[in-house]
HTML snippet that shows the backbone in 3Dmol.js (N, CA, C, O; Angstrom):
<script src="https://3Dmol.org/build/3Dmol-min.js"></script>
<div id="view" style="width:600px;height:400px;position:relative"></div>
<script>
const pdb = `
ATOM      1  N   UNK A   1      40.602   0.319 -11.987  1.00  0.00           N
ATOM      2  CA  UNK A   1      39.478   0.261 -11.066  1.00  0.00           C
ATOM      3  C   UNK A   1      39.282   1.641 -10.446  1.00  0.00           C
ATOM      4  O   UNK A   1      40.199   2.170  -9.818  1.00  0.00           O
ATOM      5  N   UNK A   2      37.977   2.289 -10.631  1.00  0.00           N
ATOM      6  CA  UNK A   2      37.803   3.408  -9.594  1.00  0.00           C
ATOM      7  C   UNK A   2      37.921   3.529  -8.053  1.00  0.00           C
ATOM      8  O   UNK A   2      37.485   2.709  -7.245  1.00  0.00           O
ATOM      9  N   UNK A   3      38.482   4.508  -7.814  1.00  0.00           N
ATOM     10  CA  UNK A   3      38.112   4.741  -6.104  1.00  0.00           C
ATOM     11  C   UNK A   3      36.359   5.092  -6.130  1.00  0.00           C
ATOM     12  O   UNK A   3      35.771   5.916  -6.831  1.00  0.00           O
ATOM     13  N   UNK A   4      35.763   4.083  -5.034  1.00  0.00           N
ATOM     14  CA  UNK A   4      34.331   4.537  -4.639  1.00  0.00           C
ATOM     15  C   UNK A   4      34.127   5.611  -4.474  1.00  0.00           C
ATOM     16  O   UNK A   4      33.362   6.336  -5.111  1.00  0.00           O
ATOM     17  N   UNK A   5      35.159   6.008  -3.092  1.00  0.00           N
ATOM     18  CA  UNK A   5      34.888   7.865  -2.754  1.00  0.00           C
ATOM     19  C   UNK A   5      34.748   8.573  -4.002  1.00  0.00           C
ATOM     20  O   UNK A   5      33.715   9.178  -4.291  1.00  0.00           O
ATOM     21  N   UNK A   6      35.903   8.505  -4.853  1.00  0.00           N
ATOM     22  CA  UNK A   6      35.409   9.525  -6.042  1.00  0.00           C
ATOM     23  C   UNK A   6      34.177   9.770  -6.862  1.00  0.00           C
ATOM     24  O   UNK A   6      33.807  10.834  -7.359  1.00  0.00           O
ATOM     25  N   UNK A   7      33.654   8.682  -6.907  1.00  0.00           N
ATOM     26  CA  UNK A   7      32.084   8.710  -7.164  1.00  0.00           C
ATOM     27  C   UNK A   7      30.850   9.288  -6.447  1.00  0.00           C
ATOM     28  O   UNK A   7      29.727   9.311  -6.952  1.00  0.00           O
ATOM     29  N   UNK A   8      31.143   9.723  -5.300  1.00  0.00           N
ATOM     30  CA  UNK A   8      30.384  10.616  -4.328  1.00  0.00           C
ATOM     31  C   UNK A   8      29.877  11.584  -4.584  1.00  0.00           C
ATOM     32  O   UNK A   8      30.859  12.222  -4.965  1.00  0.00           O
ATOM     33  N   UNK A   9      28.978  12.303  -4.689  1.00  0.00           N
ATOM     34  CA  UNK A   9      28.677  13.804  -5.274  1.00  0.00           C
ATOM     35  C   UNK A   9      28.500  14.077  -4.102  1.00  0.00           C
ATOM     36  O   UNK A   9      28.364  13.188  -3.261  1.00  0.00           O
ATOM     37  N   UNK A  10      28.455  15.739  -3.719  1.00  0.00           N
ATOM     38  CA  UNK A  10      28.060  16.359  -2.659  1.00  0.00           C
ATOM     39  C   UNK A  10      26.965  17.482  -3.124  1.00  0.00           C
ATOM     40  O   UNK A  10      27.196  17.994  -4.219  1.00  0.00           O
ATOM     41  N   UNK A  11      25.946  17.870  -2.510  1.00  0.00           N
ATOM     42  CA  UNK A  11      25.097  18.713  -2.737  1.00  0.00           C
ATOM     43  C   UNK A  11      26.106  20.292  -2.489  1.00  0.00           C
ATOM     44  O   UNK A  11      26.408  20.910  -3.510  1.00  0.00           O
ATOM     45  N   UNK A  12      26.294  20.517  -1.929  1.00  0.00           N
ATOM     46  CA  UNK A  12      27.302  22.165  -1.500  1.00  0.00           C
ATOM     47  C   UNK A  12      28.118  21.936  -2.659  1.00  0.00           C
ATOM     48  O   UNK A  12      28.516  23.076  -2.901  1.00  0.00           O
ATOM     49  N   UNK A  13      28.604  21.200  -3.505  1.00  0.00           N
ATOM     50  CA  UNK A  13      29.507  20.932  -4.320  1.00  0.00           C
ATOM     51  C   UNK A  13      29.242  20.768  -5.364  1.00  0.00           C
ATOM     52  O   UNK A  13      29.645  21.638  -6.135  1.00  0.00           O
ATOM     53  N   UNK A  14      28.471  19.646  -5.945  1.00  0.00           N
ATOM     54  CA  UNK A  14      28.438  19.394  -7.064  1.00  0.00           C
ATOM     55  C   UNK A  14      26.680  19.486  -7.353  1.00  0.00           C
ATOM     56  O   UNK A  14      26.183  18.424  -7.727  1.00  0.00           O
ATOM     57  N   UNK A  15      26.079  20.241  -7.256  1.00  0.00           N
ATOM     58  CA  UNK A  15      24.365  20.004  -7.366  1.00  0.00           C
ATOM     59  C   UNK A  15      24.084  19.888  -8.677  1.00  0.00           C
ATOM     60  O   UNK A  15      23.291  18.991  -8.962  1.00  0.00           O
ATOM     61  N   UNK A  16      24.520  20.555  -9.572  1.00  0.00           N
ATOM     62  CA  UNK A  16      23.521  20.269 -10.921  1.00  0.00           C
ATOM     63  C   UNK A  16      24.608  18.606 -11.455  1.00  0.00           C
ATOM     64  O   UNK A  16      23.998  18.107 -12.401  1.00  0.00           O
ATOM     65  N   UNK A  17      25.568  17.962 -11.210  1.00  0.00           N
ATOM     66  CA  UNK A  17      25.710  16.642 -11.367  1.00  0.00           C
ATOM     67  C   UNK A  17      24.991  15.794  -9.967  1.00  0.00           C
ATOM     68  O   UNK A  17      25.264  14.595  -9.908  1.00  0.00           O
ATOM     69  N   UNK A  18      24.127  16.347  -8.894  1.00  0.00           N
ATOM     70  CA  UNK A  18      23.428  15.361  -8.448  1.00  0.00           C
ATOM     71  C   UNK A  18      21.846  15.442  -9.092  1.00  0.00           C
ATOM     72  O   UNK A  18      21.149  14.430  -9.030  1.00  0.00           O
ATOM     73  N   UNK A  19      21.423  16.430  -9.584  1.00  0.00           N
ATOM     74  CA  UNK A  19      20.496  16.355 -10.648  1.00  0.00           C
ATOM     75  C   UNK A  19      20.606  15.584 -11.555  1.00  0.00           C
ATOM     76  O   UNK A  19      19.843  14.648 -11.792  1.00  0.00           O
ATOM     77  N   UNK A  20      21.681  15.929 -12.233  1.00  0.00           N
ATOM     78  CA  UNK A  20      21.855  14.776 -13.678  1.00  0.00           C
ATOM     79  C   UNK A  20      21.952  13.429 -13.059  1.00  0.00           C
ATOM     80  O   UNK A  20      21.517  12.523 -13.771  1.00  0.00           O
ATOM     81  N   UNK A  21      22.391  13.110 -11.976  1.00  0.00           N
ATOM     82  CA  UNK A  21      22.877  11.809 -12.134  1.00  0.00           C
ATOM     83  C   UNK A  21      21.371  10.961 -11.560  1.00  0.00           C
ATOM     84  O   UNK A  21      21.174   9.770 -11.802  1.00  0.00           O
ATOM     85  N   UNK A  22      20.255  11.966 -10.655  1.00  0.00           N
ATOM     86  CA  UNK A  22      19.540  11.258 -10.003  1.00  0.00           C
ATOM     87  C   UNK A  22      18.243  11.340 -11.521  1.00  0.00           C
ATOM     88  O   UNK A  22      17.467  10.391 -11.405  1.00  0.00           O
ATOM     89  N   UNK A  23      18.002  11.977 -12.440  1.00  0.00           N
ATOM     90  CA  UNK A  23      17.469  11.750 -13.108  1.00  0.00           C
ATOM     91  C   UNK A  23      18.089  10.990 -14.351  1.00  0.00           C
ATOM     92  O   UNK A  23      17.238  10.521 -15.106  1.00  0.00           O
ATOM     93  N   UNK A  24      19.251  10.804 -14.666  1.00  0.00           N
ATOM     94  CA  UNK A  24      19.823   9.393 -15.245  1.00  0.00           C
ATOM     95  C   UNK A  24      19.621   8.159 -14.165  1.00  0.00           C
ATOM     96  O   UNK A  24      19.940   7.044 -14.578  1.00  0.00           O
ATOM     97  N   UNK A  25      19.380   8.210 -13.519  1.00  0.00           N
ATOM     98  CA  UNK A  25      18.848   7.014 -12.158  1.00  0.00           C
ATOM     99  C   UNK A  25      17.573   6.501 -12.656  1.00  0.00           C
ATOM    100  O   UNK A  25      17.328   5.307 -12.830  1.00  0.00           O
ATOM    101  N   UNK A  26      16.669   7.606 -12.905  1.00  0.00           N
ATOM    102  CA  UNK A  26      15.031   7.418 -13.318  1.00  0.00           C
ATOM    103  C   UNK A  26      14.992   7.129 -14.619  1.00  0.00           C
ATOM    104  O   UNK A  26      13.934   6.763 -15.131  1.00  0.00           O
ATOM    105  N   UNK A  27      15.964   7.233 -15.229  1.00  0.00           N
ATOM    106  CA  UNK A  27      15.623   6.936 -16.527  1.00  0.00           C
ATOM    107  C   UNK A  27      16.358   5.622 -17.064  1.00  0.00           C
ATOM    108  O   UNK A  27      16.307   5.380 -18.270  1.00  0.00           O
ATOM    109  N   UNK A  28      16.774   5.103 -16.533  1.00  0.00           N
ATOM    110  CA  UNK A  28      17.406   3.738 -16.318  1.00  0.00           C
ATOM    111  C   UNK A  28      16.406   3.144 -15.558  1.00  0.00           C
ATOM    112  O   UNK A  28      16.347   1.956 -15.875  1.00  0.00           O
ATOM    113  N   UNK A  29      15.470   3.466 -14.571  1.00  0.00           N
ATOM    114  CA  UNK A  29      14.923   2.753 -13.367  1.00  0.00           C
ATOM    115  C   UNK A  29      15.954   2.030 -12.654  1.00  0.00           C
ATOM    116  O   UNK A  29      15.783   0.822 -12.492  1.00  0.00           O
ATOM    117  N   UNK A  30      17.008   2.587 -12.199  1.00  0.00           N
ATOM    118  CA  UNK A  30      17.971   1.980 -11.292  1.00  0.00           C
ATOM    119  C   UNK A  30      17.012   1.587  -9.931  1.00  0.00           C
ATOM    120  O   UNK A  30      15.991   2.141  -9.521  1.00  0.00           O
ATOM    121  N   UNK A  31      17.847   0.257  -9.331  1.00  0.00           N
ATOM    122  CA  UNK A  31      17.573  -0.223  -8.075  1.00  0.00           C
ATOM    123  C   UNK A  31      18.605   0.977  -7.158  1.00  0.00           C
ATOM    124  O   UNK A  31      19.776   1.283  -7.382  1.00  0.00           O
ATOM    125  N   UNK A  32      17.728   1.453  -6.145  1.00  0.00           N
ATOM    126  CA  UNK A  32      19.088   1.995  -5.589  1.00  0.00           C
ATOM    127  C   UNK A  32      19.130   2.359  -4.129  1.00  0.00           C
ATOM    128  O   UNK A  32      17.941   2.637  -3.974  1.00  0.00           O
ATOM    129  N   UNK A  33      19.550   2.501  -3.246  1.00  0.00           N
ATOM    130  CA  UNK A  33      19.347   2.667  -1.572  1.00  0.00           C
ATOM    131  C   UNK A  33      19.314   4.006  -0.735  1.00  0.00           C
ATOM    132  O   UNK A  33      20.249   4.791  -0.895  1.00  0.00           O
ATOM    133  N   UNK A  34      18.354   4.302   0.099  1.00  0.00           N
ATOM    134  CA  UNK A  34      18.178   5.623   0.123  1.00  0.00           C
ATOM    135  C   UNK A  34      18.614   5.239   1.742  1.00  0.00           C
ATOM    136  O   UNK A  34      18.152   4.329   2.430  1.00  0.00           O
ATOM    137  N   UNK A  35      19.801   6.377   2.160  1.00  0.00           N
ATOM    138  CA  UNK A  35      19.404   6.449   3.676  1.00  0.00           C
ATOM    139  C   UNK A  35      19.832   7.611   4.102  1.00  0.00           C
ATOM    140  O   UNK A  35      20.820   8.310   3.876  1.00  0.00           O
ATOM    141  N   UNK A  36      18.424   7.720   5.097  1.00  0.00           N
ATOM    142  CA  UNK A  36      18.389   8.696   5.748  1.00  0.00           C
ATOM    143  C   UNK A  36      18.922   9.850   6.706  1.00  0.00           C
ATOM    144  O   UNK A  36      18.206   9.719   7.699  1.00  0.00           O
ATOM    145  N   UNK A  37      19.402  10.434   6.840  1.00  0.00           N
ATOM    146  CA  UNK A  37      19.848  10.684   7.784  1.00  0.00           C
ATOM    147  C   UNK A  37      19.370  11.287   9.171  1.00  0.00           C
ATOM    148  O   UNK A  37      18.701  12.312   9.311  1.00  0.00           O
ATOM    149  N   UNK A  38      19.925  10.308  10.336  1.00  0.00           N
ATOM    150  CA  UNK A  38      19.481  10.719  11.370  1.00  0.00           C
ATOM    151  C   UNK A  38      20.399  10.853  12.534  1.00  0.00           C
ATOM    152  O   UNK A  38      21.546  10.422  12.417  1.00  0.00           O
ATOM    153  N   UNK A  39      19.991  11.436  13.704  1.00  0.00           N
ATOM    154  CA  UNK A  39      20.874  11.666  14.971  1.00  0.00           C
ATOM    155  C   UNK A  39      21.316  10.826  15.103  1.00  0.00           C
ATOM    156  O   UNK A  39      22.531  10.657  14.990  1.00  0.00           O
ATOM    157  N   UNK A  40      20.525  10.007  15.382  1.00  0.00           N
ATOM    158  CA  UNK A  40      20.615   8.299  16.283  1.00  0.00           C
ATOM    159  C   UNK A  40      21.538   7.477  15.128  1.00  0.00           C
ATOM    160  O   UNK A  40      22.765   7.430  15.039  1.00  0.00           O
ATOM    161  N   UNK A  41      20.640   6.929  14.387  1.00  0.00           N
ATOM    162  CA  UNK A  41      21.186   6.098  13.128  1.00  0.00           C
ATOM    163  C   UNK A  41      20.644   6.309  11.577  1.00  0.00           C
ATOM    164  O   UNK A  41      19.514   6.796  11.536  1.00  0.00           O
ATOM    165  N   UNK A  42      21.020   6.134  10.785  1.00  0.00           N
ATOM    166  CA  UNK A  42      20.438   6.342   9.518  1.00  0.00           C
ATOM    167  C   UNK A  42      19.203   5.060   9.167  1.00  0.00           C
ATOM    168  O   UNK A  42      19.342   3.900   9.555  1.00  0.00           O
ATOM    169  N   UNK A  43      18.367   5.405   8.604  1.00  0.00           N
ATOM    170  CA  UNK A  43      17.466   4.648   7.780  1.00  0.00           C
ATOM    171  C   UNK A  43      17.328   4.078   6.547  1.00  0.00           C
ATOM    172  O   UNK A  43      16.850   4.861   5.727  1.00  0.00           O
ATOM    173  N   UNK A  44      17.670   2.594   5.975  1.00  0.00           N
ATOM    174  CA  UNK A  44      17.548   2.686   4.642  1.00  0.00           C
ATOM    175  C   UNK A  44      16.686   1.945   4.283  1.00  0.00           C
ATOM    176  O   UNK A  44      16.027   1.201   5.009  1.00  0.00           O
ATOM    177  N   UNK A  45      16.563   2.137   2.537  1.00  0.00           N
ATOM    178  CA  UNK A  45      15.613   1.423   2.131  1.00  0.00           C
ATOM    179  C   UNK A  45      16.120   1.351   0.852  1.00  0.00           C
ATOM    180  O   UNK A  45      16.888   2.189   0.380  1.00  0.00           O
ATOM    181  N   UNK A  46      15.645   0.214   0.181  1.00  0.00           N
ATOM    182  CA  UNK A  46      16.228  -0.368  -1.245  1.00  0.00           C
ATOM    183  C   UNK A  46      15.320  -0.653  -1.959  1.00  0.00           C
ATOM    184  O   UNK A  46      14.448  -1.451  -1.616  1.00  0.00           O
ATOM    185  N   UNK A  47      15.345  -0.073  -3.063  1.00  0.00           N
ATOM    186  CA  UNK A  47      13.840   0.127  -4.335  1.00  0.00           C
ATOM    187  C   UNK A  47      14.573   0.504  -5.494  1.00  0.00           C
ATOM    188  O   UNK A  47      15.775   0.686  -5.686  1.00  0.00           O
ATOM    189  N   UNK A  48      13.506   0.582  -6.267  1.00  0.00           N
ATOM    190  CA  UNK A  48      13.697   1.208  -7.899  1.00  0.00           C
ATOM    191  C   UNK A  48      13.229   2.958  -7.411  1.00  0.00           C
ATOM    192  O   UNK A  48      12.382   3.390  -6.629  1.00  0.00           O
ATOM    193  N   UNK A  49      14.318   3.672  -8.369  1.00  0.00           N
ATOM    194  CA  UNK A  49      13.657   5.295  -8.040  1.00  0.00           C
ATOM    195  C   UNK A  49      12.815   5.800  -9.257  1.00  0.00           C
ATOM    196  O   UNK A  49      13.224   5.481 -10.373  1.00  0.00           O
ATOM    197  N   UNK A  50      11.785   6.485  -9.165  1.00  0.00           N
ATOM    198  CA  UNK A  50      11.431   7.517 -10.355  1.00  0.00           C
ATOM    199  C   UNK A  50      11.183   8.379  -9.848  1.00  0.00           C
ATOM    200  O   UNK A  50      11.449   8.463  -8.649  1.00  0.00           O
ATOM    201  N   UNK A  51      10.651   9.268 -10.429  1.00  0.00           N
ATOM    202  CA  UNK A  51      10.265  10.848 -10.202  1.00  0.00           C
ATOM    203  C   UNK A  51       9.014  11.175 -10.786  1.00  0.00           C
ATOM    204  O   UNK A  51       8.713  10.845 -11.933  1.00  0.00           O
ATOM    205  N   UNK A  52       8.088  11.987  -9.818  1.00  0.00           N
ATOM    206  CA  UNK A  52       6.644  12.462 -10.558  1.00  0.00           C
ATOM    207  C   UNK A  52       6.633  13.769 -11.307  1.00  0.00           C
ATOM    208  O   UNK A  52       7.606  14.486 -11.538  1.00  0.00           O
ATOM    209  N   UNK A  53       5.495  13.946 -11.618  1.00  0.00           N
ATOM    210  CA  UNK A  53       5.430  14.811 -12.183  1.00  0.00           C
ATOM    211  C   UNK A  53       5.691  16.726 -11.556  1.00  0.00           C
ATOM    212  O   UNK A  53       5.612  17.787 -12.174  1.00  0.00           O
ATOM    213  N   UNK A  54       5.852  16.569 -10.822  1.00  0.00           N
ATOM    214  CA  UNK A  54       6.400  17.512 -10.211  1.00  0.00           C
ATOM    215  C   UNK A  54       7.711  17.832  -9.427  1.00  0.00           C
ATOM    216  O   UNK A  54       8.002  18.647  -8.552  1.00  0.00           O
ATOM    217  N   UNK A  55       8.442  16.768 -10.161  1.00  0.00           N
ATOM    218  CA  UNK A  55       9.640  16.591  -9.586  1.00  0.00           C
ATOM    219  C   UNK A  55      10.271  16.065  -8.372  1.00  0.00           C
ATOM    220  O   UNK A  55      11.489  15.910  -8.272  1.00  0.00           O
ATOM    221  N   UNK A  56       9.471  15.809  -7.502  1.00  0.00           N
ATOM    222  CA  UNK A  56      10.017  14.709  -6.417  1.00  0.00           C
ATOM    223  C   UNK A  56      10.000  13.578  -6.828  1.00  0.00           C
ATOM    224  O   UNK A  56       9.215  13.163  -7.681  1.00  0.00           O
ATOM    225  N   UNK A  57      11.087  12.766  -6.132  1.00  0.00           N
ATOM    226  CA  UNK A  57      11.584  11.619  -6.414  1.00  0.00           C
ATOM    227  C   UNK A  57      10.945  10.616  -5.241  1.00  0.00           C
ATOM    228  O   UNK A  57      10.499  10.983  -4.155  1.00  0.00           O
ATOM    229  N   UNK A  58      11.023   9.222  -5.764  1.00  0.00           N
ATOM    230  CA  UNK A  58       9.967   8.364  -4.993  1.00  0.00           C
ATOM    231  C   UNK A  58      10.670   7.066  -5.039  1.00  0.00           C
ATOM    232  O   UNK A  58      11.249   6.670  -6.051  1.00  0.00           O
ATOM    233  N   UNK A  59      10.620   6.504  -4.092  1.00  0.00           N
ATOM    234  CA  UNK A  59      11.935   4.912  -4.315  1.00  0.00           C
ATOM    235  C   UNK A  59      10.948   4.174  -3.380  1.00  0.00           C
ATOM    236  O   UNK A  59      10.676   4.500  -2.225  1.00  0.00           O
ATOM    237  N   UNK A  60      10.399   2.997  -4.161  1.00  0.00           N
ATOM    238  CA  UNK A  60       9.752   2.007  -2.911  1.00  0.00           C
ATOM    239  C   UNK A  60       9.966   0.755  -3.168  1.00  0.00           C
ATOM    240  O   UNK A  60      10.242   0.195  -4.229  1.00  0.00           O
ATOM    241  N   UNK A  61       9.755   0.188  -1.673  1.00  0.00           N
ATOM    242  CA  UNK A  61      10.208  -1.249  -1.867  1.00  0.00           C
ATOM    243  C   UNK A  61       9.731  -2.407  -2.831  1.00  0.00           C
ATOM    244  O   UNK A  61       8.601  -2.480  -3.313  1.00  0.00           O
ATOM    245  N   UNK A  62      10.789  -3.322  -3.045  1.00  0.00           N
ATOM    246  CA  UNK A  62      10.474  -4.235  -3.862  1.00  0.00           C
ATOM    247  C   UNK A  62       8.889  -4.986  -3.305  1.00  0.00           C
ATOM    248  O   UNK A  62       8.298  -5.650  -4.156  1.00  0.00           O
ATOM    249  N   UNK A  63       8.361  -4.885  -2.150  1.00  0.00           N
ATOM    250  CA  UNK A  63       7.474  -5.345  -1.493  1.00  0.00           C
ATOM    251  C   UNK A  63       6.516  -4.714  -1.609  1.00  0.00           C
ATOM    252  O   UNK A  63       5.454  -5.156  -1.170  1.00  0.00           O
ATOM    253  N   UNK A  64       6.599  -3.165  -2.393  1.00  0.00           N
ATOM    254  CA  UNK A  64       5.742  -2.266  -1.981  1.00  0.00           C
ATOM    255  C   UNK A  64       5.335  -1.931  -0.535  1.00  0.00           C
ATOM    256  O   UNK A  64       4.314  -1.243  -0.543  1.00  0.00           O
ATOM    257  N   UNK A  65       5.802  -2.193   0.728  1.00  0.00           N
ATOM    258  CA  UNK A  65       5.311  -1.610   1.947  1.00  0.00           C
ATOM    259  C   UNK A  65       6.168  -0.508   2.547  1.00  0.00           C
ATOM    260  O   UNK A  65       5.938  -0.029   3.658  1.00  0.00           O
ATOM    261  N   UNK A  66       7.121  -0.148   1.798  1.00  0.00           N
ATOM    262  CA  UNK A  66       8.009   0.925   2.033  1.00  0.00           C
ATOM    263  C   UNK A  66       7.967   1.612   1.484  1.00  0.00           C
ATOM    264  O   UNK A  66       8.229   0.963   0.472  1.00  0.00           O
ATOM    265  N   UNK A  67       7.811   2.870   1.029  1.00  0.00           N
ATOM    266  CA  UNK A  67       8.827   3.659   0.442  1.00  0.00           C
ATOM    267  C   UNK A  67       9.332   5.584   1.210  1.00  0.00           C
ATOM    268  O   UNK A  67       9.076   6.053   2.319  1.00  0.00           O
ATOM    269  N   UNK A  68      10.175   6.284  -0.120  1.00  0.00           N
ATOM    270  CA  UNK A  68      10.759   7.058   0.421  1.00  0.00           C
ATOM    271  C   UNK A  68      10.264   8.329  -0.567  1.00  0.00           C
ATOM    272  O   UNK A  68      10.442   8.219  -1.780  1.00  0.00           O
ATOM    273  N   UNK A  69       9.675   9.468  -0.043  1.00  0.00           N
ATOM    274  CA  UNK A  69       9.424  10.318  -1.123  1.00  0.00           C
ATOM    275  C   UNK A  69      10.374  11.662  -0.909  1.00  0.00           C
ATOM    276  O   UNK A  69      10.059  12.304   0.093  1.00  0.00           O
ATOM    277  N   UNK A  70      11.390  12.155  -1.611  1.00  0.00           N
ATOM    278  CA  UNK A  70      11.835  13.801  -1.384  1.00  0.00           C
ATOM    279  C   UNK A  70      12.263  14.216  -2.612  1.00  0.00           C
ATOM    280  O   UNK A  70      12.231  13.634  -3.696  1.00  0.00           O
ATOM    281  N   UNK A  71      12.812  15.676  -2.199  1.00  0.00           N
ATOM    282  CA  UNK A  71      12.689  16.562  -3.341  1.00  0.00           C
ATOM    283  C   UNK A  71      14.448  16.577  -3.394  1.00  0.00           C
ATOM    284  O   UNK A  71      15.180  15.990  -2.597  1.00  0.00           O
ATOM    285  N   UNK A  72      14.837  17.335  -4.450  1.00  0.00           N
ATOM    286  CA  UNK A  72      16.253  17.456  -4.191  1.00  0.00           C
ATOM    287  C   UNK A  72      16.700  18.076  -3.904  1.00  0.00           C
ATOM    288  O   UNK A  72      17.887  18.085  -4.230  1.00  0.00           O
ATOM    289  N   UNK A  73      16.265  18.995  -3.172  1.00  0.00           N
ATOM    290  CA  UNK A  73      17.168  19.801  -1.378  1.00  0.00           C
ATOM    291  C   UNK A  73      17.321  19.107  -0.732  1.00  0.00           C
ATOM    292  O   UNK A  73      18.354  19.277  -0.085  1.00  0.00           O
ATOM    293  N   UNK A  74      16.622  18.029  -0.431  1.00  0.00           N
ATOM    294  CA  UNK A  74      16.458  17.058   0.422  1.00  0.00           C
ATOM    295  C   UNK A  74      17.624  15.917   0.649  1.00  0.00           C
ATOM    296  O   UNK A  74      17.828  15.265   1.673  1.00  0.00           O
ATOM    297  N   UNK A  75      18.586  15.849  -1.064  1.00  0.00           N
ATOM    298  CA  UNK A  75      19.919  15.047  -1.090  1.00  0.00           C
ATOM    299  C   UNK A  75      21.417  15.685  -0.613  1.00  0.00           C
ATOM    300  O   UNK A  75      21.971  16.625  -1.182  1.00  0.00           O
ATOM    301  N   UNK A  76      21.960  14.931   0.604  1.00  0.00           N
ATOM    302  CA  UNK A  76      22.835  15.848   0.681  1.00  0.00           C
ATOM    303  C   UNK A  76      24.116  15.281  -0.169  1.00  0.00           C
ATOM    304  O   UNK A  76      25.029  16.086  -0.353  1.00  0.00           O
ATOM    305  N   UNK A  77      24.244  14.083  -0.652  1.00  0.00           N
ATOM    306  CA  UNK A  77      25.168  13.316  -1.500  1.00  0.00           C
ATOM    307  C   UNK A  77      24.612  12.264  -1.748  1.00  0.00           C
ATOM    308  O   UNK A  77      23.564  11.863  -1.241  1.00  0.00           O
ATOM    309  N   UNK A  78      25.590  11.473  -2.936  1.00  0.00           N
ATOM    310  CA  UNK A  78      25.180  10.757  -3.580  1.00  0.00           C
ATOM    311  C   UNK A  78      25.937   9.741  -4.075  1.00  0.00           C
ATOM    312  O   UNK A  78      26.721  10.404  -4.753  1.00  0.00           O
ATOM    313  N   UNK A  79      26.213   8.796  -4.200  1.00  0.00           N
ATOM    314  CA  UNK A  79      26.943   7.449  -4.876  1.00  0.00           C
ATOM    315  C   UNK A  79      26.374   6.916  -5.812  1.00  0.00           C
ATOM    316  O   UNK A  79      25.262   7.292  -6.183  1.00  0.00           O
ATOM    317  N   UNK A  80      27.106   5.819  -6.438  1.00  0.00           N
ATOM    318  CA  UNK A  80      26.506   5.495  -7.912  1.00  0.00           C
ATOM    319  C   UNK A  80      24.996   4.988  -7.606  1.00  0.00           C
ATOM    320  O   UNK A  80      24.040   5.450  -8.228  1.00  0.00           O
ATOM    321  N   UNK A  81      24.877   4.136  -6.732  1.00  0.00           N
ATOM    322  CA  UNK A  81      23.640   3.378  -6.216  1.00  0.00           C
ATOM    323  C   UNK A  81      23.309   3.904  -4.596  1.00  0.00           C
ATOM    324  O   UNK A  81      22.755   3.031  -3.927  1.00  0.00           O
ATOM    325  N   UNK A  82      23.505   4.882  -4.055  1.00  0.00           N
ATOM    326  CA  UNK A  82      22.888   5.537  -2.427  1.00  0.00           C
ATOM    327  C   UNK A  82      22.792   6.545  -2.436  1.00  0.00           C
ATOM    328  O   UNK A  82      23.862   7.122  -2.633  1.00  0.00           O
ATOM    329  N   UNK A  83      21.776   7.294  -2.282  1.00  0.00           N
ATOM    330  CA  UNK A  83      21.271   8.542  -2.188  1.00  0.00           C
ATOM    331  C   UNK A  83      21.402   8.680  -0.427  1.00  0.00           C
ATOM    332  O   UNK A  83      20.906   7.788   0.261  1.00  0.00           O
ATOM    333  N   UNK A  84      21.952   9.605   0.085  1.00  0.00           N
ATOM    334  CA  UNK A  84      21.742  10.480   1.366  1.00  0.00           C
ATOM    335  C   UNK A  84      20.590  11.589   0.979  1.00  0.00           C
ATOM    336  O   UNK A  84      20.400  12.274  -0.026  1.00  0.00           O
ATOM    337  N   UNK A  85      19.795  11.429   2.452  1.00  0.00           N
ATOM    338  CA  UNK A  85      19.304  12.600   2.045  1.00  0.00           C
ATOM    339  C   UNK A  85      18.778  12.993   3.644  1.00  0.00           C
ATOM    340  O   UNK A  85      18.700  12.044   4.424  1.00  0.00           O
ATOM    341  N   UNK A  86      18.450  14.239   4.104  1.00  0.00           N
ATOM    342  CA  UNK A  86      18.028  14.944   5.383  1.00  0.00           C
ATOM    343  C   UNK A  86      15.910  14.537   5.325  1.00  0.00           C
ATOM    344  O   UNK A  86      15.189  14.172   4.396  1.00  0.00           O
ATOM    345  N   UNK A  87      15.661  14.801   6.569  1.00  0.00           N
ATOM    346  CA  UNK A  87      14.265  14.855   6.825  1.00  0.00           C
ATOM    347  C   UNK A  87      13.692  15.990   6.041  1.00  0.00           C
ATOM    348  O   UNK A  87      12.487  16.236   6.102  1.00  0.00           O
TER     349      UNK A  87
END
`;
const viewer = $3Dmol.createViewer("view");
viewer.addModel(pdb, "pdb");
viewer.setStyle({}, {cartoon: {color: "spectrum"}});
viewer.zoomTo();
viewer.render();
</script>
């Protein structure tokens, strides 16, 4: 069985495997949870991710009344299924 932590990517650390892994995300159409980070508390939200044509990534709710759009400066780590990412 894996340790979770080890599955973590860090942006300062590992960036071109949080590239690969968030565009193996889109190309699967993984379900996956984005939260935010904030002072107060984090924000999440749970969707399918893809990416446009210009390379930002886009995750919205199964409801469609949510979603989350950023680029990937914007991730500061990553898990198999949760993206962190800054404002």
């Amino acid at each position: 069985m894996s340790n979770p932590s080890s599955d973590i990517l860090y942006s300062t650390k590992n960036p071109d495997a949080i590239r690969e892994r968030l565009v193996q995300m889109v190309m699967n159409s993984n379900h996956v949870c984005v939260q935010l980070e904030m002072i107060t508390s984090p924000v999440s939200l749970r969707g399918t991710i893809r990416m446009n044509e210009s390379g930002r990534f886009f995750v919205e709710s199964s409801d469609q009344q949510c979603f989350a759009d950023f680029t990937l400066k914007q991730v500061t780590s990553m898990g198999n299924t949760v993206i962190w990412i800054t404002p």
